[in-house]
C-alpha positions in Angstrom: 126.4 122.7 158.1 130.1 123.6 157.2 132.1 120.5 157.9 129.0 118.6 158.4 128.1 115.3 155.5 124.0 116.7 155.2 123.4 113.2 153.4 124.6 111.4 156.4 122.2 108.7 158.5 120.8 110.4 161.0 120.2 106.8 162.4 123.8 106.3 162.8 126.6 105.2 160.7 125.8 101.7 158.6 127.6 98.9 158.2 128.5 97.6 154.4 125.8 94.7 155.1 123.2 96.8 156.8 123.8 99.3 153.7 123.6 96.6 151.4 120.6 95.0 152.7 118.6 98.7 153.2 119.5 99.1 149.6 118.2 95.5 148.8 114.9 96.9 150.3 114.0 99.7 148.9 114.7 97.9 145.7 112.3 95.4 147.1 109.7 97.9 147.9 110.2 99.7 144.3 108.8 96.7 142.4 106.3 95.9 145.9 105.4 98.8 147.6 103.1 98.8 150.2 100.8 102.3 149.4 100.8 103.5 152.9 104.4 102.5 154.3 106.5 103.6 151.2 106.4 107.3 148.6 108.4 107.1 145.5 108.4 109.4 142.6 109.9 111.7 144.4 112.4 114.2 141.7 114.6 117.0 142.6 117.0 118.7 139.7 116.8 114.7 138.2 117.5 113.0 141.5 115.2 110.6 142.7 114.2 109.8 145.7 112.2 106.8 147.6 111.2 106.8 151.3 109.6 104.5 154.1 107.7 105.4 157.1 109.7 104.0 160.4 106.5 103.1 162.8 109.2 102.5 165.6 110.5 106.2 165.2 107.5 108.1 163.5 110.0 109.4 160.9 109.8 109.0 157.3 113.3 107.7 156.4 114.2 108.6 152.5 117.3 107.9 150.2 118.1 109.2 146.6 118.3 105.5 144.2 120.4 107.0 141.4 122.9 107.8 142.5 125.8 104.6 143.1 128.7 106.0 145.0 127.5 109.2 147.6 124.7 108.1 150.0 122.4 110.6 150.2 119.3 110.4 152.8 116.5 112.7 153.9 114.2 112.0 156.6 110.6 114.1 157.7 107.8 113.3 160.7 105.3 114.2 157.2 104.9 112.8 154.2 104.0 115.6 152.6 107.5 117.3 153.3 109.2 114.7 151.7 109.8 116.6 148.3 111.4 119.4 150.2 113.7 117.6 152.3 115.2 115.9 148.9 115.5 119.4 148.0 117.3 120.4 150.3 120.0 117.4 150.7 120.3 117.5 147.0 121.3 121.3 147.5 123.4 120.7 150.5 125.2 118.0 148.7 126.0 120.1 145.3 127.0 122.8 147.9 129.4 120.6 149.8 131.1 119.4 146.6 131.3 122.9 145.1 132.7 124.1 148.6 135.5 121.6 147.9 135.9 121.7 144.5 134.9 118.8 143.7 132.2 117.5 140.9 129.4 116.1 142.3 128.3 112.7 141.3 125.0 113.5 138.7 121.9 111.0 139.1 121.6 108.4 136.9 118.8 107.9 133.9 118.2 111.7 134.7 115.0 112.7 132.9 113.7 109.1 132.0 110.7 108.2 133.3 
């Protein structure tokens, strides 16, 4: 994945709105989820993540809420693979930043509940 973003879309780049309105969701479906559409509770090394099922792609599309300035997203065809996709971007991500010495940005409210 060298040179690669592993958090990126794989739907494709977004635009400010359409990131700001999939945001709006999610926060949406926090407070309203619908049991067998949406997963939450989903915790890797204090990240947390949320995800949707996509009926028009068959994909479960995921994205970590704590985190304000990277955009980090995971996707899986099960639900039950969910948790280890986070893993995984979570790791690619603190791997990409340590590649470049940089400090990755830590998740918010890490450890509450």
């Amino acid at each position: 994945m060298a040179g690669q973003r592993p958090w990126k879309d794989l739907r494709g780049e977004l635009t400010p709105e359409q990131e700001a309105e999939r945001r709006a969701r999610l926060r949406s479906l926090e407070t309203n989820p619908d049991p067998e559409l949406f997963v939450e509770h989903l915790e890797y090394r204090g990240y947390r993540g949320v995800a949707e099922y996509d009926p028009t792609v068959a994909r479960w599309h995921g994205t970590v809420v704590n985190v304000a300035r990277a955009v980090l997203t995971f996707e899986a065809a099960r639900p039950e693979d969910l948790a280890r996709e986070l893993g995984a971007t979570i790791d690619d991500y603190l791997a990409w930043c340590a590649e470049r010495g940089w400090t990755p940005e830590p998740p918010r409210g890490a450890g509450e509940p």
